[in-house]
C-alpha positions in Angstrom: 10.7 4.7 -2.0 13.6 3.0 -1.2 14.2 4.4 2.3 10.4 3.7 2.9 11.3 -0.1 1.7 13.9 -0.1 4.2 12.2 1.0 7.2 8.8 -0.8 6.8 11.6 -3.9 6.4 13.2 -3.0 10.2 9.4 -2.9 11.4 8.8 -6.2 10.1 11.9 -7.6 11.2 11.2 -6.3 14.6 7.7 -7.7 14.9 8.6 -11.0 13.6 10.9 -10.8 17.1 8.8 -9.8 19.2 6.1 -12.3 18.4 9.3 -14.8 18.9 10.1 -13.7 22.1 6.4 -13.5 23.3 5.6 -16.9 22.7 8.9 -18.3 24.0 8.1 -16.5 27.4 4.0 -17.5 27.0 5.2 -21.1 26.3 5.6 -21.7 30.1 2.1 -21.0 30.6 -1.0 -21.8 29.0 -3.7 -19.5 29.1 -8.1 -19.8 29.0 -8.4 -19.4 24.9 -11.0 -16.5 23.8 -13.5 -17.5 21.4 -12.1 -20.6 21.5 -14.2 -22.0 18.2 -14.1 -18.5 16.2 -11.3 -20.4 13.3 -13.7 -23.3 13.0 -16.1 -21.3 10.9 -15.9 -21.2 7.3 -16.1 -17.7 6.3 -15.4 -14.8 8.2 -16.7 -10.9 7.7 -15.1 -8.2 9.8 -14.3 -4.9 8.8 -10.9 -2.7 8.9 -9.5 1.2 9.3 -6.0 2.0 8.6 -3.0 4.4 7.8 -0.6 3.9 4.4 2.1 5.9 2.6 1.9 6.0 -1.3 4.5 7.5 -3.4 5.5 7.1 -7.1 8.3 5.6 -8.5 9.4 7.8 -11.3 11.7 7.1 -14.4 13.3 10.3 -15.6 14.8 10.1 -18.7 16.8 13.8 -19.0 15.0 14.8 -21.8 16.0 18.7 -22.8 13.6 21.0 -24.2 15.4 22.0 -27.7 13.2 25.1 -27.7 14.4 26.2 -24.6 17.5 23.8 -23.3 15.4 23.2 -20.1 16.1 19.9 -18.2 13.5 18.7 -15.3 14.2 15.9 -12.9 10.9 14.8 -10.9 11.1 12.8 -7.7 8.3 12.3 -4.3 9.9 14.8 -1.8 7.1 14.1 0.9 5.2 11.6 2.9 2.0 10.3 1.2 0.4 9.4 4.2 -3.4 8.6 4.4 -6.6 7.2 5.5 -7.9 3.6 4.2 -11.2 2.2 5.5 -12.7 -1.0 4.0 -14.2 -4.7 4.6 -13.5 -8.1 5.1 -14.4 -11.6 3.8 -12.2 -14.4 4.6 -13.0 -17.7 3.1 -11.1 -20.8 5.3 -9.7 -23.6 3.2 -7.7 -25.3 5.6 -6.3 -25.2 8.5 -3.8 -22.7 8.1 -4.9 -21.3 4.6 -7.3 -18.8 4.1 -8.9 -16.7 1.1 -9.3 -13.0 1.9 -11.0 -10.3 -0.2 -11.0 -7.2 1.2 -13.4 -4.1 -0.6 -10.8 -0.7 0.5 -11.1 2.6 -0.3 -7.6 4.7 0.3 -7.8 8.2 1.0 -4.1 9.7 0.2 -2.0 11.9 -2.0 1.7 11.7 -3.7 3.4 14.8 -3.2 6.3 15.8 -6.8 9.0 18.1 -6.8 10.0 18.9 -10.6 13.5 21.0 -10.7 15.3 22.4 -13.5 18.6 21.5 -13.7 19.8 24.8 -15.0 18.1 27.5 -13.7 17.5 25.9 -10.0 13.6 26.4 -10.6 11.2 24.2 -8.9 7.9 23.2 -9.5 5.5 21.2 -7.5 2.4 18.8 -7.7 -0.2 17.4 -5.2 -2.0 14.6 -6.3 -4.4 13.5 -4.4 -5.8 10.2 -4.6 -9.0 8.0 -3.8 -8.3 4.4 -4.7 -11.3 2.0 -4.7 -9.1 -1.1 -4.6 -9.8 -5.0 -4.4 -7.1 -7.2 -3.3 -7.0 -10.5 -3.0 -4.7 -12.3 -0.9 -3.9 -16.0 0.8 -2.9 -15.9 4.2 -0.9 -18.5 5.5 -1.4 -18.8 9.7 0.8 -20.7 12.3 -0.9 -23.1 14.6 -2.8 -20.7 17.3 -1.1 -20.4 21.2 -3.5 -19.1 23.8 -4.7 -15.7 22.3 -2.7 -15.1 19.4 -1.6 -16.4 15.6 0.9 -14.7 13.4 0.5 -15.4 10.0 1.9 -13.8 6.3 -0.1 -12.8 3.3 0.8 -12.6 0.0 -1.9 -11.7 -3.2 -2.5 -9.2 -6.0 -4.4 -5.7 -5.4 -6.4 -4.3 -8.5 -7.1 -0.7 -7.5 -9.4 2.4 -10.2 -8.3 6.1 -9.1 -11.5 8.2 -8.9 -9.8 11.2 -8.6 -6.9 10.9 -11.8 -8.8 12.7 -14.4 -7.9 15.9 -11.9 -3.8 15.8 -12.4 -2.6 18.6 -13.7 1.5 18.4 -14.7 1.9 14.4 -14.2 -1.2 12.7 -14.8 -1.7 9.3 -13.9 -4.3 6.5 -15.5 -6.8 5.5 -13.0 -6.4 1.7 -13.5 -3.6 0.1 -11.0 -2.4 -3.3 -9.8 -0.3 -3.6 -7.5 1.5 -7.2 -5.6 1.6 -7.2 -2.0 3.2 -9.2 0.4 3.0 -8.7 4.5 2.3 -9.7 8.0 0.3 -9.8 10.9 -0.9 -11.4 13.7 -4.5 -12.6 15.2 -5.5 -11.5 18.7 -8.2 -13.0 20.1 -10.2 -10.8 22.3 -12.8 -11.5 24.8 -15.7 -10.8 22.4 -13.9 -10.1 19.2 -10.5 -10.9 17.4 -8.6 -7.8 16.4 -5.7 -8.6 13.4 -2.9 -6.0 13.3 -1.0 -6.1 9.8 1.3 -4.4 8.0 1.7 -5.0 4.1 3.5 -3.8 1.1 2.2 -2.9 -2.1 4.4 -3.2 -5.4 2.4 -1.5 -8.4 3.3 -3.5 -11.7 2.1 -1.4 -14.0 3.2 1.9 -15.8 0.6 4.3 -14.5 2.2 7.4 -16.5 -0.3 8.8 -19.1 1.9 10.1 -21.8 -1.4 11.2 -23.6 -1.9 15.3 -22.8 -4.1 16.3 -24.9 -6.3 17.7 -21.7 -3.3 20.8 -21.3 -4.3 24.3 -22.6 -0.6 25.2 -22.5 1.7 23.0 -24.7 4.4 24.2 -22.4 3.5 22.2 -19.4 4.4 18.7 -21.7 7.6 19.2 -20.5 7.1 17.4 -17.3 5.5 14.1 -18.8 8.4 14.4 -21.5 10.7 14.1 -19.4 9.5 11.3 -17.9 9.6 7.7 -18.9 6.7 5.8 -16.3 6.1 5.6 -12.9 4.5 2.9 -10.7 2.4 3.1 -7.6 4.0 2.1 -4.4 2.4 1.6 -1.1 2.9 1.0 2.8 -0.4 -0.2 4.6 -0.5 -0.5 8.4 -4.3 -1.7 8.5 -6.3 -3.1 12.1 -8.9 -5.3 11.2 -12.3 -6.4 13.4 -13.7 -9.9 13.0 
């Protein structure tokens, strides 16, 4: 995850630029406002479709096999990329705060690579993932110019896995939460505003089920033996609709 962490952080850092730069040259000029009274309601609904990249972070711990002298590392060697659909309420406290809760369901997978260390074997896992998830975040917003407010978020996401019973060498329990931090930015459209954000997700809990009592073949333990935990990890690029 970490060169995920680091490119998600160029994105950011980029954006945060940009938005700079636009409203230094939009300063000059100010424009007719679109839906000019749209913040001065105190909730908000909307709804919101998105991308996101979820991985695991994995703690091997070199455990050996004394039956056999086998050793397995396990690490994500692909792109989790998938689909997240979902909706919004937003609850305005002040100003610039705001209280969001926003229903999602994430449609993904994280893809492991298991190798032996000895023989050069590898093994592989896909598992797929439906998250119904339920974070809850404050946003913080900068005073609006003409058609657009940037603004950061920050809040916790408790998310079930529908799909974890269905693991078959790594199983993960269904129960995650995960802290998330991002930004975005509210354009206000003619008839609509439409909120670009990206957000990262930090899972805090150890999602590994050491517990296999669900395998046929006592020989496929050695991949959860030789692993300590693993967290949940993701990268969301969501487009809400207000």
């Amino acid at each position: 995850m970490n060169h995920r962490f680091l490119h998600t952080c160029l994105v950011l850092a980029l954006l945060v630029a940009g938005q700079g730069f636009f409203a230094r040259t939009s300063a000059q000029e100010r424009k007719i406002q679109n839906k000019p009274f749209i913040d001065e309601r105190r909730f908000h609904y909307g709804f919101c479709i998105g991308v996101h990249d979820q991985g695991l972070k994995l703690q091997n711990n070199g455990y050996i096999d004394p039956d056999t002298g086998a050793q397995w590392l396990a690490e994500n060697d692909q792109q989790g990329i998938g689909f997240s659909v979902g909706v919004l309420g937003e609850w305005k406290l002040s100003n610039y705060l705001a209280l969001r809760l926003i229903p999602t369901l994430h449609f993904g997978s994280k893809h492991l690579k298991f190798r032996e260390l000895g023989t050069g074997k590898t093994e592989s896992q896909d598992m797929k993932s439906t998250y119904i998830a339920l974070p809850l975040d404050l946003k913080v917003s900068a005073p609006r110019f003409n058609n657009f407010r940037p603004y950061v978020v920050g809040g916790v996401q408790p998310a079930y896995d529908l799909t974890s019973g269905k693991h078959t060498k790594v199983k993960a329990k269904p129960f995650n939460m995960m802290l998330e931090v991002g930004m975005g930015c509210d354009f206000y459209m003619p008839f609509f505003k439409f909120i670009p954000e990206l957000k990262f997700c930090f899972g805090l809990n150890n999602v590994l089920d050491k517990n296999r009592s669900d395998l046929i073949d006592p020989t496929q333990q050695i991949f959860t033996q030789s692993l300590d935990g693993a967290t949940v990890g993701m990268f969301v690029l969501t487009f809400y609709f207000e």
